[in-house]
Each structure stands twice: as structure tokens, then as C-alpha cells.
N, C-alpha and C positions, 0 to 999 in steps of 0.2 A: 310554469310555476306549480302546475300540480304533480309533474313524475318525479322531482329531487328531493333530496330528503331538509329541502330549506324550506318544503312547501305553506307551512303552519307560519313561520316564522315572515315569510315572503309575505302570507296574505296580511298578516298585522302590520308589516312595514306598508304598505299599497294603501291602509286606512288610514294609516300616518300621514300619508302623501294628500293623501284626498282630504283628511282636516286642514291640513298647513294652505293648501289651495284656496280650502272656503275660508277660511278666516281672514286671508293677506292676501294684498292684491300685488301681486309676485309678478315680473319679466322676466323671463325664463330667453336664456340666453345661450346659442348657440356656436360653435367653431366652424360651422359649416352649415348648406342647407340640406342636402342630406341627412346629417344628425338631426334636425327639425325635426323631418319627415317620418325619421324613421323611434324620435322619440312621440308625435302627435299619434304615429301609427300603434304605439304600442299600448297607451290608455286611454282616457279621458279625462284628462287634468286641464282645469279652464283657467288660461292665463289671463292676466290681464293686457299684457303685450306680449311680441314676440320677435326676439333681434338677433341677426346673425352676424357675428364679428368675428374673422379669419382670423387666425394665428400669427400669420405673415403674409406678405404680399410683394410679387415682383415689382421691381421699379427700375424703370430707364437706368443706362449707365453709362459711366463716361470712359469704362474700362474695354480694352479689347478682345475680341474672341481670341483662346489659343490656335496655331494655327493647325490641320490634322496632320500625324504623324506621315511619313513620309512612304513606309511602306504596303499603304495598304489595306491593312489587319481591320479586320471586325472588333472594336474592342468593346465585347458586353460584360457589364459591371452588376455583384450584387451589392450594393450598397447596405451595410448594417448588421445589427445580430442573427447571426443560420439560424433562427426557428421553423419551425413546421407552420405554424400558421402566416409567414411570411412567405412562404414557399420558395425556401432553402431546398428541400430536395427535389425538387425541379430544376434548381438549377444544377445542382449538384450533379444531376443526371444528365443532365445540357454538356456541363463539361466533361463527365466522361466520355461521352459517346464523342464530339466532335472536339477532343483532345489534341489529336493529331491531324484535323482539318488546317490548313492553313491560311483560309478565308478570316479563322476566328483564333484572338484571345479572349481567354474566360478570367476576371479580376474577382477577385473578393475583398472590400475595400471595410474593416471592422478593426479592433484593436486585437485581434488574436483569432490566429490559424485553425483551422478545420481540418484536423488527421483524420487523412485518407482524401481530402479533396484536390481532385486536382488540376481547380483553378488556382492560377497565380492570388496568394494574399501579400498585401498592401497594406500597411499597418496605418490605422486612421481610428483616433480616438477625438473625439469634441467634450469641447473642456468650457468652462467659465472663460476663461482666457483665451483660446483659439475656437470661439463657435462657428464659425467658418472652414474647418478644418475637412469636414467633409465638401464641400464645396471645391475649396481649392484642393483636393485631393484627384476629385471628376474631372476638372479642367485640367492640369498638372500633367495625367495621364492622358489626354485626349478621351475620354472615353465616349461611344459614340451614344450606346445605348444604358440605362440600368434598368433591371429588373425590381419590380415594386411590387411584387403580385401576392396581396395579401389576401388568405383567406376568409376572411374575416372583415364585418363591415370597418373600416377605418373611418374614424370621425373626422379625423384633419391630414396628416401625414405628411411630417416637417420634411423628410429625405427624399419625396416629391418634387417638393419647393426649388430642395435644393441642386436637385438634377436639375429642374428646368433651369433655374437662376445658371448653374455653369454650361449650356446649351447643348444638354443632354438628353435625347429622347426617354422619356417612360414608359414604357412595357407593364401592364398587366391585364387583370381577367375582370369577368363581369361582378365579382362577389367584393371587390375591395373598396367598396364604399365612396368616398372622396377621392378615392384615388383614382378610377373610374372617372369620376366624373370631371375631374384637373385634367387629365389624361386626352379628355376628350375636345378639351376647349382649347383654340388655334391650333399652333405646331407645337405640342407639347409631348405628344406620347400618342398612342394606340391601345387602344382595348382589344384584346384578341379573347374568341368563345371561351376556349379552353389551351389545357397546358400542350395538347395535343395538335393544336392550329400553330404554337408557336414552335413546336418540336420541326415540323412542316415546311413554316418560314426558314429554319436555322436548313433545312436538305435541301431546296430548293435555291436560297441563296435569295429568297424576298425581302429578308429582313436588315439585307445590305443596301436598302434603299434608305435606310434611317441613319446611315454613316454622317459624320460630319462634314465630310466635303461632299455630299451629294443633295444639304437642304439647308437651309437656312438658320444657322446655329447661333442666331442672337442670343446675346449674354444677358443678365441681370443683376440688380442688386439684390439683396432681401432686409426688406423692414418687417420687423418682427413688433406684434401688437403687446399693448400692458396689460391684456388679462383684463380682466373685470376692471379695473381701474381706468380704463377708455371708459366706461360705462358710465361710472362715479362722478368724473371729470365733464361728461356728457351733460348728466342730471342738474 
């Protein structure tokens, strides 16, 4: 807050915060425990409680796993918008180099194509009316693995959820927040150091132990929570 030029502006908001604090006895609510953590980390605001309620949450299901394609194929999926802070050009870079391996396909599952990439794109847009659409997009295709590797702390990250929910491994790095930390809990995914452990996995051929006929690719549902209004309904 002192080297950007919002720094004047920043410190008057931060007195803001600290009145609203002492005057109201505030529950400061969470999507995650990480976002907690890493909001407690950042000041000294004294709540009066503190509650962490998920976005969404897997649930048993009565539907079946797809079954894995027949020939084989690595299929790693980037699930969502190419940004940089997603870490689109890692993958980007993934697919060129092992383009014409034939261990792997490279999906990129978004509503619109990336000229010059050349992973396969899959056209998947999530709507009011098909919010499943990514979901059944990962299953559809069998895909084995997606890539989630956000640079940046992620506070919840729905495209998580939803790979686990169609029994897809997650793939990312130590910096991505919840994603990291989803990642880490049962069979869900792996954390890897860096993008350079995963370059590694992809030569080596380790990262084919995450295939779907080689682990346990339970399905899920997803229940998606009401936002503050769980709260409300709570109270």
C-alpha cells in the first residue's frame, strides 16, 4: 500500500475499515479457509465472529462414471479463459512441445479459440441455463487431467469443483490458493513445486498415472451454496 499511486487513498479506505469494525459487531465471512487466513494475515480487523461457507460442495451421486476412451491418450484439459495469471502459457507451451507425442492430447475447453494454440479447442460456454456445461463438457470428453494452475491466490475456484465433480484430476502449483489446498485433499488433484516439475512429469510419462483408468475416478454432484443468504436463513 505504500509504492502504488492508490497509496493516500488505500490508507483512508483501511480507517474506514477500522471504524466500521469498532462501531458494529460484524461476521466476516468467508468462501474458503484460506481466504480467512490470508485476509486475518493482512490486518487487524476484530470481528466479532468468524464463518467459512464454500461456494459449492461435492455430493454423492447416483449417476455413472464415463467410461475411459479406448485408445489410450493422456487427455489434459485447460478448463476456462487463457489468462496469464491462470497459467495459459504454460500450458500453451505444454502443447507445443509434446504436440506430436502420442501419449498426450492437449483440450482447451472455453467458448473461443486461441490463434496459434495448438491444443485441440472444444467450445464450452456456461450459461444461466446450462451451468453444468463445463462439467459435462470434462466428462463428455473423458478427460483425464485439467490444469488449474492459477498464479495468483484463488479464494474459492468453481472450475476446481468442477473437474473433481466429473472425475477429473487437478493439476496445479503451490501459489493458487484454494486450489492448492482442494487439490490436496483425498484423490482430487496434485500440487506440483513448479511449472517445471510438471514439464518433467509430461517427459518422463509420470503424469500418466493420473489417467482415468489407472485411479479411482468417482463422480459427483455439485450443490452450489445461496451466498450470504445461508447466513441470513442461519441467523
Amino acid at each position: 500500500c505504500s509504492i502504488c499511486v492508490y497509496g493516500d487513498w488505500r490508507r483512508a479506505q483501511v480507517r474506514e475499515h477500522q471504524l466500521l469494525f469498532d462501531r458494529l459487531e460484524l461476521t466476516v465471512a468467508s468462501p474458503s479457509a484460506v481466504a480467512l487466513e490470508t485476509w486475518r494475515a493482512g490486518g487487524s480487523l476484530d470481528a466479532q465472529a468468524e464463518v467459512v461457507t464454500p461456494l459449492a460442495k461435492l455430493v454423492p451421486t447416483a449417476r455413472v462414471a464415463a467410461s475411459a476412451e479406448p485408445d489410450g491418450v493422456f487427455r489434459f484439459a485447460f478448463p476456462g479463459t487463457p489468462s496469464v495469471h491462470k497459467g495459459w502459457p504454460i500450458f500453451r507451451d505444454l502443447a507445443a512441445r509434446f504436440a506430436h507425442d502420442p501419449r498426450y492430447a492437449f483440450i482447451h475447453l472455453a467458448s473461443a479459440p486461441v490463434a496459434g494454440s495448438l491444443a485441440q479447442h472444444h467450445p464450452v460456454t456456461v450459461t444461466a441455463e446450462r451451468p453444468f456445461a463445463m462439467r459435462q463438457a470434462l466428462e463428455e470428453l473423458s478427460i483425464d487431467a485439467a490444469m488449474v494452475w492459477s498464479l495468483c491466490l484463488e479464494t474459492f475456484s468453481f472450475v476446481s469443483y468442477e473437474a473433481a465433480s466429473a472425475g477429473v484430476a487437478v493439476i496445479t502449483g503451490p501459489d493458487s490458493g484454494n486450489v492448492a489446498v482442494f487439490a490436496s485433499q483425498g484423490e482430487y488433484g496434485v500440487v506440483l513445486p513448479d511449472e517445471h516439475q510438471l514439464e518433467a512429469w509430461f517427459e518422463s510419462g509420470e503424469i500418466l498415472k493420473l489417467a482415468r483408468a489407472r485411479r479411482n475416478r468417482e463422480i459427483y454432484d455439485l450443490s452450489f451454496s445461496k451466498l450470504t443468504a445461508e447466513l441470513v436463513e442461519a441467523a
